[in-house]
N, C-alpha and C positions, 0 to 999 in steps of 0.2 A: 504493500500500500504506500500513497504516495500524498498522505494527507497533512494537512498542516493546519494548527488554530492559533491563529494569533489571538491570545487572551489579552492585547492592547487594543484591539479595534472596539470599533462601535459596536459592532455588530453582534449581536450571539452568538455563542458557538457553537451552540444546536443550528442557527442558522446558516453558517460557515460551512458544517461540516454538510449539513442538505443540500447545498449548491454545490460540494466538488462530489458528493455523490451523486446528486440527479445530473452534474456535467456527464459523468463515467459512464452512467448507463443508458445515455441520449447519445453518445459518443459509440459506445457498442463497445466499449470496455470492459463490461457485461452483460454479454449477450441475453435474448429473452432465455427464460425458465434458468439463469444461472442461480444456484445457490450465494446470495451476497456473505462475507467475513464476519463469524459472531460477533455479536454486538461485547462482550469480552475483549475479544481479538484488537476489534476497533479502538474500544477504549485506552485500551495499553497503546497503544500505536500512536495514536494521537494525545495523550496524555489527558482525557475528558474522562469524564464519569461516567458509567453505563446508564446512570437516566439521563443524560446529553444525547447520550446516543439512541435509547432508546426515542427519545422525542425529535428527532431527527427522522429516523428512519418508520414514526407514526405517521409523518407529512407524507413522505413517499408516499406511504400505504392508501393513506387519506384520496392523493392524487392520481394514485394508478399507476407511478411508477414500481410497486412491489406488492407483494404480497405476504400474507403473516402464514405460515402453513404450523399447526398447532406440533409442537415437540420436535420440529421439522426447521425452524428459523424461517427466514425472508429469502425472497426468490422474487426475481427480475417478471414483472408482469409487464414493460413494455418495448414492444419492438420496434428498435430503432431500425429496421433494414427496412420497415416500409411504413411505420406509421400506422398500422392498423393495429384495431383489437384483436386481443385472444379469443375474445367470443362476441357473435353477433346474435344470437339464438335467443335470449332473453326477452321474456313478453314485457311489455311495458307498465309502467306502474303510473296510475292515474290516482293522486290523490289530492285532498285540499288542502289550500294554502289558508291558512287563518292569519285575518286581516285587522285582529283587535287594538285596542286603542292603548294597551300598554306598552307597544315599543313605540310610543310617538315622543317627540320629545317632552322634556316639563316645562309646561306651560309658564311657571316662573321665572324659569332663566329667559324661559323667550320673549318674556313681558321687559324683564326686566333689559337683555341685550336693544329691545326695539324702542326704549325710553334712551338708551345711552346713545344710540342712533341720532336719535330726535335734538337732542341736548346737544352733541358735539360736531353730529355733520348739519345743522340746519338749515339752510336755505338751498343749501346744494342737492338735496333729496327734488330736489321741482327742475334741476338741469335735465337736458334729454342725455338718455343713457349712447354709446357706443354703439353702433348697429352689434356691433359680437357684444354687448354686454360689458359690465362697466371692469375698467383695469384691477380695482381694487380686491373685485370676487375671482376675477379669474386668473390674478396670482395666486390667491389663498390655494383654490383649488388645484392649481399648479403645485404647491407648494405639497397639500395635502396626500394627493397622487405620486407624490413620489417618496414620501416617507410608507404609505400604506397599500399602494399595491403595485407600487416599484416599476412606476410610469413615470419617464424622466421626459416633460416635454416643455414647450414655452408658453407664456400665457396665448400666444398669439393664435396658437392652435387652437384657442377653445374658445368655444362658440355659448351663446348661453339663450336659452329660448326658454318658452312657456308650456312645458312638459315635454314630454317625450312625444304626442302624437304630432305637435307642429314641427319637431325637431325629422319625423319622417320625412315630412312633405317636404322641407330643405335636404335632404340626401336622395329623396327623387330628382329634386331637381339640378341638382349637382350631379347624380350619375346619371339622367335622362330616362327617362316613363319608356323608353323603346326597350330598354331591358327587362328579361323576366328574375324575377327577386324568389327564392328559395326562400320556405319559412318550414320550422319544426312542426310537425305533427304529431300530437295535435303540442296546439299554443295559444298563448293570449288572442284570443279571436280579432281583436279590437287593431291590432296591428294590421293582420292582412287588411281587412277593411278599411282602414287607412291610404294602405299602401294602391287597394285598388279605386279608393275614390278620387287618386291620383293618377287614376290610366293608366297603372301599374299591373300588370300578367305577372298571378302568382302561382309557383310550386309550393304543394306541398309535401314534405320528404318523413318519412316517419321516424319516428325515432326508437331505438335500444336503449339497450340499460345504460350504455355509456355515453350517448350522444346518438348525433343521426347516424343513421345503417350506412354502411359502406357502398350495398349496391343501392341505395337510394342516391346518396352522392355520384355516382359512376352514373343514372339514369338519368340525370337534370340535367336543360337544356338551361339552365340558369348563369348568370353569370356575376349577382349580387345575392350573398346569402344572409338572412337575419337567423342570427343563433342568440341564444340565451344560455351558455356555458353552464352558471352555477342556478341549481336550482328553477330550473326550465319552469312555468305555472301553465297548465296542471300539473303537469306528470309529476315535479318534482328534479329529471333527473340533471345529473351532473356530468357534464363532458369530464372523460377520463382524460390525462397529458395525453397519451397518445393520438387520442381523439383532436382534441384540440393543433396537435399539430397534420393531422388530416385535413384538417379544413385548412388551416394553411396551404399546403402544398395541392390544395384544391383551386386554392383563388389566385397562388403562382401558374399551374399549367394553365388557367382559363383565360388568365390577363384578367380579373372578376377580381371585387371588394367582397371584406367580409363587415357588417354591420352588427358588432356587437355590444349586445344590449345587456348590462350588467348589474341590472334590479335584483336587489335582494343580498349582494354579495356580501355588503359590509356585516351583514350580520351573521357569517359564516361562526360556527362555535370552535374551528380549528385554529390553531395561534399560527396558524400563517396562513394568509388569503391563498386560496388560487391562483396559481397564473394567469393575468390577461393574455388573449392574442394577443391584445396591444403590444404588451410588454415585448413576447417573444416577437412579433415585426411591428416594429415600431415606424418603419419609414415611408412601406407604400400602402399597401392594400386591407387594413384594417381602420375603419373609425368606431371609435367606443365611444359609449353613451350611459349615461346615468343620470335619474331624480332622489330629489329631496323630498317626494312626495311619503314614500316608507320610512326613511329615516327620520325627518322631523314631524309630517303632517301631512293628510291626504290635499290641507287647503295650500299648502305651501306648494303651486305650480310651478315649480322652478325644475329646469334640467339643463344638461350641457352638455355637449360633444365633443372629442376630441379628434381634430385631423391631423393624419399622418403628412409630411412635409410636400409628397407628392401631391396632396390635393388641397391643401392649404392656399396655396396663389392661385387654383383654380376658383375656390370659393368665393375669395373676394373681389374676382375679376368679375365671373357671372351671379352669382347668388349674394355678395355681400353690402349690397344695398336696401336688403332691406332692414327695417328698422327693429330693435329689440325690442320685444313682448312682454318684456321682463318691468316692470316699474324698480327705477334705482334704490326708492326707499328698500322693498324686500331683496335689492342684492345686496346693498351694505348689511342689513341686519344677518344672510349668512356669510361675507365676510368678516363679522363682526365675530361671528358663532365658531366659523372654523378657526381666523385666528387665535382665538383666546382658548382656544382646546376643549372648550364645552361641548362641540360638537365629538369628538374623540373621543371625550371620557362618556356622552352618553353612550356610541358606539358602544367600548368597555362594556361600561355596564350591563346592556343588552345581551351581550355575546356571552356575560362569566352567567348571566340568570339562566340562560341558555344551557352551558355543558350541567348546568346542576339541574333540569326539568328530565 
């Protein structure tokens, strides 16, 4: 083994030690179905503790890079020689999303961040916002996206609109209504109808236990695909890493965007987010999208987009005259929420109520 923890960085060394193992096994350093080095073995080697390592190698498992085989150890579940799942066979799981009012934010700090608003930014709340939404929110979010799901990009990429379904109707018309748009089966209804009340031809591709089927990808004549990675509604499911870099290497051969739509994530109960696509192609053909509608309030219509650099001066060439939907009073007040880390610590809290339910 060839691993190293610098116990001076920032970073954890559970988390350290996850990125040079899922480097190794995306790399084919371990091939699929290999037995990985007990977690003993590891520890000594690297000089971490065995709960280091075992919470290390829970991520993997979490993500589909491994598997736990009971008195057996861990063993390679993804294959880097082609990106595909080990199993496609699995009947889909259709379940409800409960939509209650105890992960919304509390209502006091929101009162109270929307008086500090009022108080210190005053007359400037009545300026007309940025057509992308005002600088001030879409640093924070810059800022925020790169500490918590390890998207490094610039405010300038992000785009800020009035939920998610008007943010559609702008990546229609930035990729053009002549293409046909791929959507999970089954999914949030409300999207495709969206998508077609914009003269948009839609696919739709079913999904597996890990994401959509392989030969449903291989059948679409699609060339923009909407996925919802973590926690897909209904089904519930979760793109495995494998999966997720499928769709990748889907929207490379096709010259095709992938449009992904990342509700729900922040409240994952695992101490480490998911990968975006973003993350893993960061430069051309993925744009990622998320609201503040689950996290804070269903009233809070706030969302945002982030474009990859290749379609960033396309935006603002054709699409970025129009005006933002957003009123500046409520994007200071969640600039106000994520700077000051209110917004973070409710995250927390949501996520620890969570691993104890």
């Amino acid at each position: 083994m060839h691993y190293h923890i610098d116990k001076t960085a920032a970073q954890s060394a559970y988390l350290q030690l996850y990125h040079q193992l899922r480097r190794d096994i995306v790399s084919g350093v371990y091939p699929l179905g290999t037995k990985m080095p007990s977690k003993r073995l590891i520890a000594t080697e690297t000089g971490v503790s065995v709960i280091t390592v075992e919470h290390a190698l829970a991520i993997l498992c979490d993500e589909g890079y491994l598997e736990s085989r009971e008195r057996s150890g861990f063993f390679v579940s993804f294959a880097a020689a082609d990106c595909f799942p080990v199993s496609e066979t699995e009947t889909e799981r259709r379940t409800t999303v409960s939509h209650g009012t105890e992960d919304e934010f509390p209502f006091p700090s929101l009162a109270k961040t929307m008086r500090r608003v009022l108080s210190e930014y005053g007359e400037s709340i009545l300026v007309k916002s940025p057509n992308n939404g005002c600088a001030e929110l879409r640093g924070t979010i810059a800022a925020y996206l790169s500490r918590s799901r390890g998207i490094s990009v610039q405010p300038g990429q992000i785009v800020i609109g009035s939920g998610a379904e008007y943010l559609y109707g702008l990546i229609v018309q930035l990729l053009g209504r002549e293409r046909v748009f791929a959507l999970e089966d089954p999914s949030y209804d409300k999207i495709r109808r969206v998508y077609q009340a914009h003269g948009v031809t839609c696919e739709m591709l079913r999904l597996g236990s890990d994401g959509i089927r392989s030969d449903e990808l291989n059948r679409a004549s699609a060339t923009v695909l909407h996925v919802t990675p973590f926690h897909s509604f209904p089904s519930q499911v979760t793109a495995s890493a494998g999966k997720r870099r499928e769709y990748l290497r889907w929207a490379e051969e096709r010259g095709g965007y992938i449009v992904e739509d990342d509700f729900d994530s922040e409240f994952s109960v695992s101490s480490k987010s998911e990968d975006t696509l973003f993350a893993l192609e960061p430069e051309r053909s993925v744009i990622y999208m998320n609201t503040f509608s689950k996290t804070i309030a269903p009233s809070m219509r706030v969302g945002y987009m982030v474009l990859p650099p290749a379609l960033s001066e396309q935006f603002r060439r054709e699409v970025g005259f129009y005006s933002c939907t957003v009123p500046v009073f409520e994007q200071y007040v969640l600039a106000e929420l994520i700077g000051s880390g209110d917004f973070e610590r409710h995250i927390n809290r949501i996520r620890r109520r969570r691993r104890k339910e």
